[in-house]
MIKOLDREN-353927 format. One line per field, with one value per residue: residue in three letters; residue number from 1; x, y, z of N, C-alpha, C, O in turn. Coordinates in steps of 0.05 Angstrom, whole numbers, plus 32768, in hexadecimal, padded with zeros to 4 digits. Atoms other than C-alpha are relative to their C-alpha. Layout:
N
aa ALA:...
i NUM:...
n_c1 X:...
n_c2 Y:...
n_c3 Z:...
ca_c1 X:...
ca_c2 Y:...
ca_c3 Z:...
c_c1 X:...
c_c2 Y:...
c_c3 Z:...
o_c1 X:...
o_c2 Y:...
o_c3 Z:...
REM end
This chain:
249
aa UNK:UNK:UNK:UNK:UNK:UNK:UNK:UNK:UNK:UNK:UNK:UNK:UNK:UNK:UNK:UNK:UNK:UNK:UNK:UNK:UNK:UNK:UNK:UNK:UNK:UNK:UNK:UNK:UNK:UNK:UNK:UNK:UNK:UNK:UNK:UNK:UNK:UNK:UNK:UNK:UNK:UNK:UNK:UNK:UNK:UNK:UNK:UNK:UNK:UNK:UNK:UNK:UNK:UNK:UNK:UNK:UNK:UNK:UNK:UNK:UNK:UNK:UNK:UNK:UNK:UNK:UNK:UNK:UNK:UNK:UNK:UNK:UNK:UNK:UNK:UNK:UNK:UNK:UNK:UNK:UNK:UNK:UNK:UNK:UNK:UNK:UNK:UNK:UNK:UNK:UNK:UNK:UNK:UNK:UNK:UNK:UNK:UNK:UNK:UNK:UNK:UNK:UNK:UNK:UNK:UNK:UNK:UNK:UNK:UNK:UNK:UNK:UNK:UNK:UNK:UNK:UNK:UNK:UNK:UNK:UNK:UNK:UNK:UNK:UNK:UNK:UNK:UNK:UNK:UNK:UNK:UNK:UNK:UNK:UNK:UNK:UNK:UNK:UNK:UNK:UNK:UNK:UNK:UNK:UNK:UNK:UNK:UNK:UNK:UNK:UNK:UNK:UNK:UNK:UNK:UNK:UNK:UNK:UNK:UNK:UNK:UNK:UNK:UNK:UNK:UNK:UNK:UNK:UNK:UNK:UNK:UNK:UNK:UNK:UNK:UNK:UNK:UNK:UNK:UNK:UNK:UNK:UNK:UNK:UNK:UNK:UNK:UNK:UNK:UNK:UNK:UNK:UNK:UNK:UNK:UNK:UNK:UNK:UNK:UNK:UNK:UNK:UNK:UNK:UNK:UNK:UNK:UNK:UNK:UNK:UNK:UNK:UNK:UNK:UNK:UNK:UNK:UNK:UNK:UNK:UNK:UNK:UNK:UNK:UNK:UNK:UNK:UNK:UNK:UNK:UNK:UNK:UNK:UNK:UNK:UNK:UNK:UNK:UNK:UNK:UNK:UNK:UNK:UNK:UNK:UNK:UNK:UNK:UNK
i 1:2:3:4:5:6:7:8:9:10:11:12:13:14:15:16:17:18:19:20:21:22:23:24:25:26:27:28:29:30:31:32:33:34:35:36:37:38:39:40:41:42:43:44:45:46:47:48:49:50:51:52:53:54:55:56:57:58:59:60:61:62:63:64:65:66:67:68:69:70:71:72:73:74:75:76:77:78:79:80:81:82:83:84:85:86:87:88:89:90:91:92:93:94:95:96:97:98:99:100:101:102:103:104:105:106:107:108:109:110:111:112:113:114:115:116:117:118:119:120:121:122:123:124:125:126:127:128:129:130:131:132:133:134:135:136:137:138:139:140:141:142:143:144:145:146:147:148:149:150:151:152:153:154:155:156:157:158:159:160:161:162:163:164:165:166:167:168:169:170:171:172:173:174:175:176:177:178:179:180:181:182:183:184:185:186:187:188:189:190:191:192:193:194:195:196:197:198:199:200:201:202:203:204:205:206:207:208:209:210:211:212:213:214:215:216:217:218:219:220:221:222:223:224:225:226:227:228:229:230:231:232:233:234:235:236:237:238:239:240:241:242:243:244:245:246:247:248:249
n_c1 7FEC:8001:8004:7FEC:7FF4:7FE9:7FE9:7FEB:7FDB:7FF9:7FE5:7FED:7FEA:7FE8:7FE7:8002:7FFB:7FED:8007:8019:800B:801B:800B:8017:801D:8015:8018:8019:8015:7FFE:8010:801A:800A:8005:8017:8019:8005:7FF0:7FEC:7FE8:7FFA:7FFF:7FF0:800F:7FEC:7FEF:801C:8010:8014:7FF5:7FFB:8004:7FE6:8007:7FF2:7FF1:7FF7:7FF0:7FF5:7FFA:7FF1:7FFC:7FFA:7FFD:7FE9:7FEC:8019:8011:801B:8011:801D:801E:801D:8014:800B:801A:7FF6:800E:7FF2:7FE3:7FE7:7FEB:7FE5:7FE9:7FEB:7FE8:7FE6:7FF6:7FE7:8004:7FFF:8019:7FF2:7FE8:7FE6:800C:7FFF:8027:8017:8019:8014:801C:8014:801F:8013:801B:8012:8012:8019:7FFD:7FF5:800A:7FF5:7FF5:7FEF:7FE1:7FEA:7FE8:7FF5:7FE6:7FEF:7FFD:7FEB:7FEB:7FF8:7FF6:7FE5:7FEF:7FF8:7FF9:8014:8015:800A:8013:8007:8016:7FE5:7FFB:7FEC:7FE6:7FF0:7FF4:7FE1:7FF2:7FF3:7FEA:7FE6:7FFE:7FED:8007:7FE9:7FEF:7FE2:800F:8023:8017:8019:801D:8013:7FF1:7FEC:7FDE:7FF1:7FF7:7FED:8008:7FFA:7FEC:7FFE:800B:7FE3:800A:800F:801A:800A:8015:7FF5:8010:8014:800E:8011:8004:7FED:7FFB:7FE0:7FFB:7FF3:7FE2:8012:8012:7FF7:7FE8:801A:8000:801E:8010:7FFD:8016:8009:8005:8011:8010:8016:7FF5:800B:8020:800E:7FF5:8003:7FE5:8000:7FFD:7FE2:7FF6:7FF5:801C:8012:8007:8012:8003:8023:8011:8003:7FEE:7FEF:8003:7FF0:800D:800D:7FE8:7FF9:7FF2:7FE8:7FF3:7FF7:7FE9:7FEF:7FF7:7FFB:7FE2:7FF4:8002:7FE6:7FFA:7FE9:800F:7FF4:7FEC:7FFF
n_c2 8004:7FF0:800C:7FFD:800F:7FF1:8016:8013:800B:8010:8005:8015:7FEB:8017:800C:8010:8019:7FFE:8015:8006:800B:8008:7FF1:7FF2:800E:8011:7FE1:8005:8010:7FF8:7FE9:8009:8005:7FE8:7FE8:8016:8001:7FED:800A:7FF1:8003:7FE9:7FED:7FE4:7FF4:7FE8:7FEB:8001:8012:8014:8015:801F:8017:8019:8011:7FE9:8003:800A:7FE9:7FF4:8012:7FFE:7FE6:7FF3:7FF5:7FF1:7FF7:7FF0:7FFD:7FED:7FF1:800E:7FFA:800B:7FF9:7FF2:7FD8:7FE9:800B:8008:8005:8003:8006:8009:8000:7FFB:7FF2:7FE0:8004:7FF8:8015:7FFD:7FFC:7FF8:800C:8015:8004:7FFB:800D:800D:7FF7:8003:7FE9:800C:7FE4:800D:7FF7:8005:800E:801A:8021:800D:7FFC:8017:800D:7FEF:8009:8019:7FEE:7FF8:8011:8007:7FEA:7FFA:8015:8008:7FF8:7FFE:7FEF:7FF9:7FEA:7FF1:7FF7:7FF2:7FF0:7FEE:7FF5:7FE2:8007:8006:7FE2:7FED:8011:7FF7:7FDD:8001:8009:7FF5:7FEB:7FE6:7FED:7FF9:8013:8020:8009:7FEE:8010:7FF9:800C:7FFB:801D:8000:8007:8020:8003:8012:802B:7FF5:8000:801D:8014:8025:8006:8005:7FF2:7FEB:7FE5:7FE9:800F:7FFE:8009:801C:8003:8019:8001:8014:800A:7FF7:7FE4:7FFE:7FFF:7FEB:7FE2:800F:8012:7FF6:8001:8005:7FE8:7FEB:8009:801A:7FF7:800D:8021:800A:7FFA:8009:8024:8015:8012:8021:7FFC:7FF2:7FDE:7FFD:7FF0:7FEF:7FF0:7FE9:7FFA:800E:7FF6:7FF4:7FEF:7FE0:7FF1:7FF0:800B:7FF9:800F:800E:7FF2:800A:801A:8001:7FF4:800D:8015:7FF8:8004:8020:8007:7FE9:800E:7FFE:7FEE:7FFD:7FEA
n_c3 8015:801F:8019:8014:7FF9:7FF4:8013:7FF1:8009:7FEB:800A:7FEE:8005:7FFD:8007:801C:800C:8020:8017:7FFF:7FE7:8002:7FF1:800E:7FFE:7FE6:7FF9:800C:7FF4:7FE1:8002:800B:7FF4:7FEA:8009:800B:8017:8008:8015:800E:8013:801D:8006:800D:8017:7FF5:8006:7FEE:8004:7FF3:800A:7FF9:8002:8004:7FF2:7FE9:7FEB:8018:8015:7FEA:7FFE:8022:8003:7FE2:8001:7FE7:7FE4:8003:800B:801B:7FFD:8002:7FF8:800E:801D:7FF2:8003:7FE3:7FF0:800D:7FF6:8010:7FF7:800F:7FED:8015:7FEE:8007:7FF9:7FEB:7FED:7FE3:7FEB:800B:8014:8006:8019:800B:7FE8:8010:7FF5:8013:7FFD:800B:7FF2:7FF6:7FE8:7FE8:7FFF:8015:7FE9:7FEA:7FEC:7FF7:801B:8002:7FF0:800B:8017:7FF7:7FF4:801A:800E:7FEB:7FFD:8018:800A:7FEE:8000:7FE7:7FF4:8014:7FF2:800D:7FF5:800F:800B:7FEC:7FEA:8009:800F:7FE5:7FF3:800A:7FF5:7FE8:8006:801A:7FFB:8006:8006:7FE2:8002:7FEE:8009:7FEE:7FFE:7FFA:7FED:7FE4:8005:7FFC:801A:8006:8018:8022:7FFB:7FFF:7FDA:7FF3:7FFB:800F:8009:7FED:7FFC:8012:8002:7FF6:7FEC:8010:7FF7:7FFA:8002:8002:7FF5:8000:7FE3:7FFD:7FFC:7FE5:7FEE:8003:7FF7:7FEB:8005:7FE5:7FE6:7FFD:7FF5:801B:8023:7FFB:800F:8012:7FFE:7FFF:801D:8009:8003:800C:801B:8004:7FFF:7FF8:8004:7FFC:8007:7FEF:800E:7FEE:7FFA:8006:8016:8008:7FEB:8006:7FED:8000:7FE9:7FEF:7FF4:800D:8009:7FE1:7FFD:8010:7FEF:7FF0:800C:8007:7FEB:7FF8:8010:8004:8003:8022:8007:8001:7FF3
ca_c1 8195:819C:8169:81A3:81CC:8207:823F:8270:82BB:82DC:832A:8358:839F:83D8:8417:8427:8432:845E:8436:83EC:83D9:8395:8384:835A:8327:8328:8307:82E0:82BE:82C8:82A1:8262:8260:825B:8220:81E5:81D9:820F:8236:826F:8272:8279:82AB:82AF:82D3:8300:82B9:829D:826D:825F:8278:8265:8295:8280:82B9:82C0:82EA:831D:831F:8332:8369:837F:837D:839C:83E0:8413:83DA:83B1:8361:833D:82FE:82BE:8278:8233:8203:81D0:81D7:81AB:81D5:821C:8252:829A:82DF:8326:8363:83B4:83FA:840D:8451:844B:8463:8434:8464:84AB:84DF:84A7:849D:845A:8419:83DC:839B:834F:8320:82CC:8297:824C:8214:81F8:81B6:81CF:81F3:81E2:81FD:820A:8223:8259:8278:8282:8290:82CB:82E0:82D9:8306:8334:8340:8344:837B:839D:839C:83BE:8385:8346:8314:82C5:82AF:8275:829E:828C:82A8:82E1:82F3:82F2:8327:8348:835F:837E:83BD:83AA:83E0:83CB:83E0:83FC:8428:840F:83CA:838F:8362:8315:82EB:8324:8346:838A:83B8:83D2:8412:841D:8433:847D:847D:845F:848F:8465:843B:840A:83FB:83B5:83C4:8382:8337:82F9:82B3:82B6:82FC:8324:8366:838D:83A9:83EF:83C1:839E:83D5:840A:83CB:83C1:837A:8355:835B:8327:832A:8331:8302:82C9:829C:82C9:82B9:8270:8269:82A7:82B6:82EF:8300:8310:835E:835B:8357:8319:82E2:82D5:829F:829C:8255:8216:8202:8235:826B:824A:827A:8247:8225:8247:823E:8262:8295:82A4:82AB:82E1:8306:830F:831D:835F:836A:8368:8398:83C6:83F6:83C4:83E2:841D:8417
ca_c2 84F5:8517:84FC:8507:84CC:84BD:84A7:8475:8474:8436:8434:83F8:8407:83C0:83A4:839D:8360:834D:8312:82FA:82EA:82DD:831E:8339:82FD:82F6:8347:833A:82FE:8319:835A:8339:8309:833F:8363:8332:8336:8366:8349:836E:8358:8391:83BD:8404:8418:845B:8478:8461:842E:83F7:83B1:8366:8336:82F3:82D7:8306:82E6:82C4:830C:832C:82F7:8311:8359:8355:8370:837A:836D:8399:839D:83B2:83D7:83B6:83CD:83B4:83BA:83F5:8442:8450:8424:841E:83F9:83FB:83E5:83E7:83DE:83FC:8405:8447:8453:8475:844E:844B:8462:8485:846A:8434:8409:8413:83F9:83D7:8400:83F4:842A:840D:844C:8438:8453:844C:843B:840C:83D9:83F3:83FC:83B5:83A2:83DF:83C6:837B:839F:83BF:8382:8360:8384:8394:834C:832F:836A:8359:839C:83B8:83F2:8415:8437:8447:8489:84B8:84DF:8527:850F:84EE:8531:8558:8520:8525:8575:8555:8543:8565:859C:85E5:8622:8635:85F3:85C3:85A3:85D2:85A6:85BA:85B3:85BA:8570:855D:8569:8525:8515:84FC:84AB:84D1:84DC:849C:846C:842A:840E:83FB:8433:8460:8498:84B4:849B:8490:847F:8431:841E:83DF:83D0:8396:8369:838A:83D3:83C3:83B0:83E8:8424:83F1:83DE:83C5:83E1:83C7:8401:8438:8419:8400:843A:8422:83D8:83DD:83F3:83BD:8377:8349:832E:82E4:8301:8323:836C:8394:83B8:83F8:8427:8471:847D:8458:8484:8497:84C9:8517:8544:8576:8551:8572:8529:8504:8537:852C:84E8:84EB:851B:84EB:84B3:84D6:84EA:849E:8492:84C1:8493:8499:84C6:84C5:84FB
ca_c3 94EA:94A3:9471:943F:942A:944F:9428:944A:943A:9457:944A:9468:9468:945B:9453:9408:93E2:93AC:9390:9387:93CF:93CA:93ED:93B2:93AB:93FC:93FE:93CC:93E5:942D:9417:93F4:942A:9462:9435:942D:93D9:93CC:9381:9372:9325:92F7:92F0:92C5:927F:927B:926C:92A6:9289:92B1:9297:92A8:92C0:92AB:92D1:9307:9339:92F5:92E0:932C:932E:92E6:92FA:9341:932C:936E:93A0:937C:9379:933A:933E:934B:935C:9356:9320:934F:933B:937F:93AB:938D:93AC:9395:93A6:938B:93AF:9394:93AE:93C5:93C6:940C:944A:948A:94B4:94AA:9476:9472:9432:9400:941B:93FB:9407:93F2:93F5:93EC:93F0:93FA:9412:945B:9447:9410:944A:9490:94CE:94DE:9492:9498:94CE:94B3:946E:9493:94B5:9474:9450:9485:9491:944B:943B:947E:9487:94C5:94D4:94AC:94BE:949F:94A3:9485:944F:9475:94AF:948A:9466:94A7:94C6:948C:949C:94D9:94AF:9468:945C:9450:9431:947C:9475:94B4:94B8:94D6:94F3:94F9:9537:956C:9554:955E:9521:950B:94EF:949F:94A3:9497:94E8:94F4:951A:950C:94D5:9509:9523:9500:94DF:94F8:951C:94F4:94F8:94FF:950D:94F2:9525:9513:954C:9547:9545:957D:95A3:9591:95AA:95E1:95D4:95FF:963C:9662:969A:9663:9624:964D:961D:95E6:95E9:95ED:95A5:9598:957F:956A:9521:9516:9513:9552:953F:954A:9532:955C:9552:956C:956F:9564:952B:94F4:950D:94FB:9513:9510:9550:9592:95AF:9576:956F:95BA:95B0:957C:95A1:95D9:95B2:959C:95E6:95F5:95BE:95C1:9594:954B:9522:9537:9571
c_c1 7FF6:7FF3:8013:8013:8015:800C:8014:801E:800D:801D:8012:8020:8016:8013:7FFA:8008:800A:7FEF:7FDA:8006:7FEF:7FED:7FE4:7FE5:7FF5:7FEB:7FEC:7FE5:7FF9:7FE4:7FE5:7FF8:7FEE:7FDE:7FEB:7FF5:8011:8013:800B:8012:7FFD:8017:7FFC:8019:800B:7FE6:7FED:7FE9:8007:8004:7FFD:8015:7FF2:8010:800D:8019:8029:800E:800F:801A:801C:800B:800E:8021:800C:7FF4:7FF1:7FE4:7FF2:7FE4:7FF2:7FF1:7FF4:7FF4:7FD8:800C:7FF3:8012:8018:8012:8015:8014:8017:8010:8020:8015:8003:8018:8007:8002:7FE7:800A:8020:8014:7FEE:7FFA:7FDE:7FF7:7FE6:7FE2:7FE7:7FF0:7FDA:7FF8:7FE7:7FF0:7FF2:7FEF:8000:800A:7FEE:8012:800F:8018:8019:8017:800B:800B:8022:800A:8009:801C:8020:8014:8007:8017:8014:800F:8007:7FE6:7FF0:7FF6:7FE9:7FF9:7FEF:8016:7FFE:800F:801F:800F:8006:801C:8015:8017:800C:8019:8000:8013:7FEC:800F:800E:800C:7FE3:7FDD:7FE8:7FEC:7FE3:7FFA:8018:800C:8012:800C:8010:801B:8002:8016:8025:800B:7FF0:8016:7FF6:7FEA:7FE5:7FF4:7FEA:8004:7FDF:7FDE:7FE8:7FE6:7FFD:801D:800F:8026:8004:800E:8019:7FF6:8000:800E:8019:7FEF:7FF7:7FE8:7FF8:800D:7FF1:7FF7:7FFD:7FEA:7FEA:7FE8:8005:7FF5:7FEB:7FF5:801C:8004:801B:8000:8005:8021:8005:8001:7FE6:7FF1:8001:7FF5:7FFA:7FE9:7FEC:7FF6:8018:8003:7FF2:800F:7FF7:7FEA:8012:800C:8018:8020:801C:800C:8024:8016:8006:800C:801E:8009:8005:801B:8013:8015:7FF4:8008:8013:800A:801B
c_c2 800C:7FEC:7FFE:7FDB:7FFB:7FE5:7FF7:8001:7FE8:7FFC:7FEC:8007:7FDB:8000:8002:7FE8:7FF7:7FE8:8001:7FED:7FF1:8015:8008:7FF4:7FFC:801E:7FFC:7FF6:8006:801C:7FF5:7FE7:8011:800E:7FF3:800E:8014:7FE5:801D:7FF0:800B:8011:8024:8002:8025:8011:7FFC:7FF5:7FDD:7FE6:7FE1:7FF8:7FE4:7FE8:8007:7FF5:7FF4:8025:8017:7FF2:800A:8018:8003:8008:8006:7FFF:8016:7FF4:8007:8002:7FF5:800A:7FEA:8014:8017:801F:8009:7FED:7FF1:7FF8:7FFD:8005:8001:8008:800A:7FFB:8012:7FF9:8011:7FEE:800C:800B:8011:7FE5:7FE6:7FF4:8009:7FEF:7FFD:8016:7FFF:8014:7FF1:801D:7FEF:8015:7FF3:7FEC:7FE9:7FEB:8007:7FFD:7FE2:7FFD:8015:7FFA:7FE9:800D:8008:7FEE:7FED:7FFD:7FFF:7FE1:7FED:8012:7FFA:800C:8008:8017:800C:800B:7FFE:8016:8011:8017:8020:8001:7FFE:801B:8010:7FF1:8004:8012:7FF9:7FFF:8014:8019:8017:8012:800C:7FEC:7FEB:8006:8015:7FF5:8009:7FFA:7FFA:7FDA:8005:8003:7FE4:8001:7FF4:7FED:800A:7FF8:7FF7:7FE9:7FEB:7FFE:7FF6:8014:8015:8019:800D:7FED:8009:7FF5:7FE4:7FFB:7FE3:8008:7FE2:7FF5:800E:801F:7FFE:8001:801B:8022:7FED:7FFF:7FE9:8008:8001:801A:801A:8002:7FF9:800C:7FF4:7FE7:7FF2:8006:7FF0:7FE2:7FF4:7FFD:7FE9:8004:8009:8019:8001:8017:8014:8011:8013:8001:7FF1:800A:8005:801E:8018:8011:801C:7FFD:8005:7FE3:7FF3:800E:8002:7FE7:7FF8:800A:7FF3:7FE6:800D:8012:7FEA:7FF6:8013:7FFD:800A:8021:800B:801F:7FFC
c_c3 7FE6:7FF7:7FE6:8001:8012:7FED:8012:7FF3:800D:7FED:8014:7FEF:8009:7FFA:7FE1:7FFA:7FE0:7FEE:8005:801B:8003:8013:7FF2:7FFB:8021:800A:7FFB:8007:801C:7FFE:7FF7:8015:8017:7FF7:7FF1:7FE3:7FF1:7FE2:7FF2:7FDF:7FE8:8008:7FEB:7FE9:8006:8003:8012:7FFF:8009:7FEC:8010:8002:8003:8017:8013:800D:7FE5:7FFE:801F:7FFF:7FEE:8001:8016:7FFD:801B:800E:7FF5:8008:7FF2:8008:7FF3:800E:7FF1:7FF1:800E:8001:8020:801A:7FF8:8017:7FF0:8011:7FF1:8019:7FF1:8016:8002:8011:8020:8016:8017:800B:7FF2:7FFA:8004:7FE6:7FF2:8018:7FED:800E:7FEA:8010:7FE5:800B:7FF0:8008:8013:7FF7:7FE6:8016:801A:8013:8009:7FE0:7FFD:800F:7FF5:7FE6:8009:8007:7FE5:7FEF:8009:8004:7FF1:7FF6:8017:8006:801C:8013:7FE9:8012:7FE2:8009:7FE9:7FEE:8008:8015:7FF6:7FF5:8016:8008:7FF3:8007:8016:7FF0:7FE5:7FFF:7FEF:7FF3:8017:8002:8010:8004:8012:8000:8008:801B:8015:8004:7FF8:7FE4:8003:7FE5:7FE3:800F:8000:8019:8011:800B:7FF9:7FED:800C:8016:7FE8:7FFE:8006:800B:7FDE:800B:800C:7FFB:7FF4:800F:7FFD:801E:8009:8001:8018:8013:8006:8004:8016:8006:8005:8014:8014:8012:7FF8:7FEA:800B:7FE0:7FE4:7FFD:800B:7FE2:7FF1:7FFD:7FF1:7FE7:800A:8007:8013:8006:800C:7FF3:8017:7FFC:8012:800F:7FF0:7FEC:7FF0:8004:7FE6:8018:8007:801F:8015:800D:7FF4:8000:801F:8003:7FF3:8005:801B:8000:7FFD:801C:8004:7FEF:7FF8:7FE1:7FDF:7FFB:8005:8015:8012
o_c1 7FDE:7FFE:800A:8016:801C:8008:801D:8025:800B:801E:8015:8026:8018:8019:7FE4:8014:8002:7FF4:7FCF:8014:7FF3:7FD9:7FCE:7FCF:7FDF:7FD8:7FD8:7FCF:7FE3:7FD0:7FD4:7FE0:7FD6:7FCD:7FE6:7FE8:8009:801D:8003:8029:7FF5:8019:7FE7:8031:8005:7FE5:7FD7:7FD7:8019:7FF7:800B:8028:7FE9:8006:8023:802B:803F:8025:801C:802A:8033:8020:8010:802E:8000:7FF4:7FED:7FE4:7FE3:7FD7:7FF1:7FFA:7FFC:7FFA:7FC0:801D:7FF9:800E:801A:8017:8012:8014:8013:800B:8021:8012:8003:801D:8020:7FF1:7FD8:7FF9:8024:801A:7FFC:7FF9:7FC9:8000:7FE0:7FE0:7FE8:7FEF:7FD6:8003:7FE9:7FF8:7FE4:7FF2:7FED:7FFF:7FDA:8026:8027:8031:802D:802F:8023:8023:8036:8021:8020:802D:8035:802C:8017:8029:802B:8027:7FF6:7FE3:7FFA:7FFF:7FF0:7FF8:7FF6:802A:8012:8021:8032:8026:801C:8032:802A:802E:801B:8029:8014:8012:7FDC:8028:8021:801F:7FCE:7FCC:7FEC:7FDA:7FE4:8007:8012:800F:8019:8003:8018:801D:7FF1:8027:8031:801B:7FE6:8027:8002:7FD8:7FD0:7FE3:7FF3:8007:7FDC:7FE0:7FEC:7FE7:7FF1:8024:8001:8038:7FF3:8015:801E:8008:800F:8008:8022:7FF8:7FE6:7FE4:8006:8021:7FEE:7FE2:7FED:7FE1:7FE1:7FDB:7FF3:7FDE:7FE8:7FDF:8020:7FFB:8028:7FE9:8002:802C:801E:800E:7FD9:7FFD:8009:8001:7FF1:7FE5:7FF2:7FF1:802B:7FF2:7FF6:800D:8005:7FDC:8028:8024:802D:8035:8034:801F:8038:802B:8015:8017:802F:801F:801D:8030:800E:8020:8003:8006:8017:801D:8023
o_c2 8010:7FD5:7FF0:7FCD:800F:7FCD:8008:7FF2:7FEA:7FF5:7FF3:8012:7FD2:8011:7FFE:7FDD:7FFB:7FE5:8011:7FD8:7FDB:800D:800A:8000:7FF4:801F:7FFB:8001:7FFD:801E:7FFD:7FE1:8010:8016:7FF6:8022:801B:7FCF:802E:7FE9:8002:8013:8030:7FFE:8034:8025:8007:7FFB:7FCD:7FE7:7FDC:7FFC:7FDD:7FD5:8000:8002:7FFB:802D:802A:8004:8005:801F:801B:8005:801A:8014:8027:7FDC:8017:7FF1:7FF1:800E:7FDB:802C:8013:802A:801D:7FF8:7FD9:8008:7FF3:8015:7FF6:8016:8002:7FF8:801F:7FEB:8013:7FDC:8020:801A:8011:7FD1:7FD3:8006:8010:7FE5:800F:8019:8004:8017:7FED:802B:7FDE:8028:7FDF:7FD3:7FDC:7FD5:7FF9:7FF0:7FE2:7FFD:800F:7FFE:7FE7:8012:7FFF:7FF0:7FEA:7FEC:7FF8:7FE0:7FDC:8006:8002:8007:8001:8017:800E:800C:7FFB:8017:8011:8022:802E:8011:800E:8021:8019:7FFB:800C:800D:800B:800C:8022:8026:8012:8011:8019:7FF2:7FE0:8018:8016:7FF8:800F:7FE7:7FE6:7FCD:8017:7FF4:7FDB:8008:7FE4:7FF0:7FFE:7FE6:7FFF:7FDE:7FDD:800E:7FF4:800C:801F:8029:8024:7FD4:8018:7FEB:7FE2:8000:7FD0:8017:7FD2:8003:800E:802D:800A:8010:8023:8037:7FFC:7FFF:7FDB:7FFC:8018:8026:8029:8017:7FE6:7FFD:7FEA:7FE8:7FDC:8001:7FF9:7FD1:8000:7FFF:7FE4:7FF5:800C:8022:7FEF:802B:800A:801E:800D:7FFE:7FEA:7FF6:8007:802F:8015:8013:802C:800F:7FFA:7FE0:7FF0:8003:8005:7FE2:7FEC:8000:8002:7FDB:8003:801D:7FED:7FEC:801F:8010:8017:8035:8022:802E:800D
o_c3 7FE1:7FF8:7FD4:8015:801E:7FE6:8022:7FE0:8025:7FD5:802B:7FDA:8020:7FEA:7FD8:800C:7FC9:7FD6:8014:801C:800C:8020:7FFC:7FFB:8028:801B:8009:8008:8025:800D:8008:8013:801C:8007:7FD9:7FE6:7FDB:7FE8:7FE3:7FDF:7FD2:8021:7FE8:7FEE:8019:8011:8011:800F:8005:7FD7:8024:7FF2:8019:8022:801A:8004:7FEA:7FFA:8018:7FFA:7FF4:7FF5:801D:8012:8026:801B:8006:800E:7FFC:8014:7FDB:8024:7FDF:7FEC:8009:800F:802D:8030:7FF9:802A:7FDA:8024:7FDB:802D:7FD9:802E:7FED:8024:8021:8016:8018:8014:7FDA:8007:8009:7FD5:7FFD:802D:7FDD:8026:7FD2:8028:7FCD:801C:7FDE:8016:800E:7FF8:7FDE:8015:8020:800D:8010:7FDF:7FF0:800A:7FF0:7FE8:7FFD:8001:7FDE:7FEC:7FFE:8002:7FFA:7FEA:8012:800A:802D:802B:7FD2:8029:7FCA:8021:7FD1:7FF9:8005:8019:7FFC:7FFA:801A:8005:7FFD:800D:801F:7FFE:7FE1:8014:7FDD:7FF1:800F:8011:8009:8001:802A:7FEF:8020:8023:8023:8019:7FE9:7FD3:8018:7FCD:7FDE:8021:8012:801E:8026:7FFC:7FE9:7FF3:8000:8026:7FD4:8010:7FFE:800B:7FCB:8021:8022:7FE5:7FFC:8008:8006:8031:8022:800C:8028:8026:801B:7FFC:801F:801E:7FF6:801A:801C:800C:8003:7FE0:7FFE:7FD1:7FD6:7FF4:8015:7FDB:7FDA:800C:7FE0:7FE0:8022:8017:8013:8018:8017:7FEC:802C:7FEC:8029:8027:7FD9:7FDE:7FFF:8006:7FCD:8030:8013:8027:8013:8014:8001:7FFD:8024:8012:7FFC:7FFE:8028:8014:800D:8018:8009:7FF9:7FE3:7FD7:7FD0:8009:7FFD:800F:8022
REM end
């Protein structure tokens, strides 16, 4: 593996919500439990200087506009965590309504193979988000180019992966618009890509595990996904044979 950091992206993808839920304090606390001494109580001015919150959780409550999340990290320039969550007016799916989404980035060797995964479940499960994924943000940028539009119009995917439709020419909100290093499928995911299937998934559901809700964690490869690795890059490409349904193929 690369001595180089590896930066983590982890994006969960929900329903919106017209009032204070209590989604934004259950991440929060959901995320700093998951990440043994992790405190997410500072925030940043337009200048990007960090700020104390005396009353963090008062002041999350304060700021959570529409199901939002306001941006919090901790207080560690060599091992930064940070979260915020918005609406984007973008449905999941065709003629679908907005959708709530939080995006945390981390480094690896700041949580940890184990702590990324609950991290994701975390998250995933306090926004009662339908599907996420974590993934190394090299990786993530290649996947990306499955759907990203070009100056030739449709998406030109790298490395001999499937082009993937935009959420447009998606028929359900529970279906993933695309695969990632550490997967999050909600129960209504899981079952609408028809996950598990025990005589199909057995390789699947040795690197997988349940939430408390049901859904599941699922994790490509035992290392994070380099698509630069022929094995990994194999893997991922069979993963989206398996599902032929993500992204809307």
């Amino acid at each position: 593996m690369s001595s180089n950091p590896i930066e983590i992206a982890l994006i969960v993808y929900a329903p919106v919500s017209q009032c204070d839920d209590g989604r934004a304090l259950a991440i929060v606390h959901g995320l700093e439990r998951a990440v043994p001494g992790l405190q997410l109580k500072w925030t940043s001015s337009e200048k990007e200087d960090l700020i104390p919150l005396a009353n963090r959780d008062e002041w999350v409550v304060a700021n959570s506009l529409n199901g939002s999340l306001p941006f919090l990290c901790n207080d560690d320039d060599n091992n930064l965590v940070t979260i915020s969550g918005w609406e984007n007016p973008n449905g999941l799916a065709s003629e679908g309504p907005p959708h709530f989404e939080v995006h945390a980035d981390f480094r690896m060797e700041a949580i940890g193979h184990i702590e990324t995964a609950n991290a994701l479940e975390a998250i995933a499960e306090g926004a009662r988000a339908l599907w996420g994924h974590a993934t190394p943000f090299q990786a993530a940028a290649e996947i990306a180019e499955q759907t990203a539009p070009t100056l030739g119009g449709p998406p030109s995917p790298p490395k001999g992966l499937p082009a993937l439709n935009c959420s447009g020419n998606i028929s359900s909100p529970e279906i993933p618009h695309r695969l990632g290093w550490l997967n999050y499928w909600s129960a209504p995911s899981a079952q609408a890509l028809g996950f598990p299937d025990p005589s199909r998934d057995a390789d699947l559901l040795s690197r997988a595990r349940r939430t408390p809700t049901n859904g599941w964690i699922v994790r490509l490869t035992d290392a994070p996904l380099d698509l630069d690795k022929p094995a990994h890059l194999d893997t991922l490409l069979k993963a989206y044979e398996r599902f032929p349904k993500i992204g809307g193929r």
